[in-house]
C-alpha positions as CSV (number, residue, x, y, z in Angstrom):
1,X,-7.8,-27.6,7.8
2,X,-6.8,-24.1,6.8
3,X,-9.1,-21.6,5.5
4,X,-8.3,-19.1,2.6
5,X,-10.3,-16.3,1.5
6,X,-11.0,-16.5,-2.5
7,X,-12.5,-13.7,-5.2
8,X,-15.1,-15.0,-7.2
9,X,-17.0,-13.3,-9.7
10,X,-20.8,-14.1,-9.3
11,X,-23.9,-12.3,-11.0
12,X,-25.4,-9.9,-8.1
13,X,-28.9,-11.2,-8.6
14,X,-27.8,-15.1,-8.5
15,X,-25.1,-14.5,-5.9
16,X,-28.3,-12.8,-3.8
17,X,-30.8,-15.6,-4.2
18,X,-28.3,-18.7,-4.0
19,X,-27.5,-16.3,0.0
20,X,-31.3,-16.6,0.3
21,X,-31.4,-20.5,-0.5
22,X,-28.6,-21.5,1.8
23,X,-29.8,-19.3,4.5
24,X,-32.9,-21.5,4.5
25,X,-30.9,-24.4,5.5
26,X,-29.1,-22.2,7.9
27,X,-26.0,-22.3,5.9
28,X,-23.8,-19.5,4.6
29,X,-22.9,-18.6,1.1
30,X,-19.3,-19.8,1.7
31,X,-20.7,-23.4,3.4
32,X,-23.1,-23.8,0.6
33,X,-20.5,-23.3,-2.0
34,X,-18.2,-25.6,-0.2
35,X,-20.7,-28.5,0.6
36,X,-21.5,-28.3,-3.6
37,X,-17.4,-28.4,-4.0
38,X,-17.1,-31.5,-1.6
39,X,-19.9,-32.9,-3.5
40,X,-18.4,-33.1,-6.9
41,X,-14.9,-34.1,-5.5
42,X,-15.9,-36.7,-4.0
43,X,-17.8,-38.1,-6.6
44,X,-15.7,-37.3,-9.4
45,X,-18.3,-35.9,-11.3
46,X,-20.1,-32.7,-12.0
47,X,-23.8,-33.9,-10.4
48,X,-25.5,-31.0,-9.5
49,X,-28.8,-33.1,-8.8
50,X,-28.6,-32.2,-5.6
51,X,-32.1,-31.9,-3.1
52,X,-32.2,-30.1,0.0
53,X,-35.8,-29.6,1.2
54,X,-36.4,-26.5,2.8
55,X,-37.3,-25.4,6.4
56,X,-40.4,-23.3,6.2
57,X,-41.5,-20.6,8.8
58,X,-44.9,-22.8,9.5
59,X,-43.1,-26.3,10.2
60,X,-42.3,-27.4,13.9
61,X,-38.3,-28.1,13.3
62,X,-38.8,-24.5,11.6
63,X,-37.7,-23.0,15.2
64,X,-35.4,-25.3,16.0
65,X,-33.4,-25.2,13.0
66,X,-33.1,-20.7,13.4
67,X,-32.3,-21.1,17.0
68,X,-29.4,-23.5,16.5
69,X,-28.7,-20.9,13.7
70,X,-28.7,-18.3,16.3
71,X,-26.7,-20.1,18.3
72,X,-24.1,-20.6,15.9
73,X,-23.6,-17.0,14.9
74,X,-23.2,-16.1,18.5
75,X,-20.9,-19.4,19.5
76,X,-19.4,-20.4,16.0
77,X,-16.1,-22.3,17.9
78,X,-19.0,-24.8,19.0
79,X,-19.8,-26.3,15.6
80,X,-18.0,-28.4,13.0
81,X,-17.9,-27.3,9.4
82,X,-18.7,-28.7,6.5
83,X,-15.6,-29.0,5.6
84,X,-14.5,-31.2,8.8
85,X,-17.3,-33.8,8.1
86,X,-16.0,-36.7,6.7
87,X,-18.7,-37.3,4.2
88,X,-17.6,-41.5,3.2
């Protein structure tokens, strides 16, 4: 899988809250983005019904969930991307 940096235009204020919605799920922008891409391709169809329930601050898998997001920023080449799951 190769990896290429692209330029899109986004509104500031949507861009910001769709960082603040992925980061909920401990996901970045960019593997947000491509999990919604991967998504659509593989269903051949624009579906954007889509439901991801949130981790909040008072739920027990709350703490796991930011420390295996802590330990991903700090050891990234221990994870698989989205984009390596094979989503079939």
């Amino acid at each position: 899988m190769t990896k290429v940096r692209t330029n899109v235009y986004l509104d500031k204020h949507l861009k910001d809250q769709a960082k603040d919605f992925f980061k909920q799920y401990g996901l970045s922008l960019s593997d947000g983005l491509n999990l919604l891409l991967k998504k659509t391709l593989n269903k051949r169809k624009l579906d954007l019904d889509t439901e991801i329930e949130p981790i909040l601050p008072e739920e027990p898998d709350y703490k796991i969930a930011k420390n295996a997001y802590e330990n991903y920023k700090k050891h990234p080449e221990d994870y698989v991307s989205f984009e390596e799951i094979n989503w079939d």
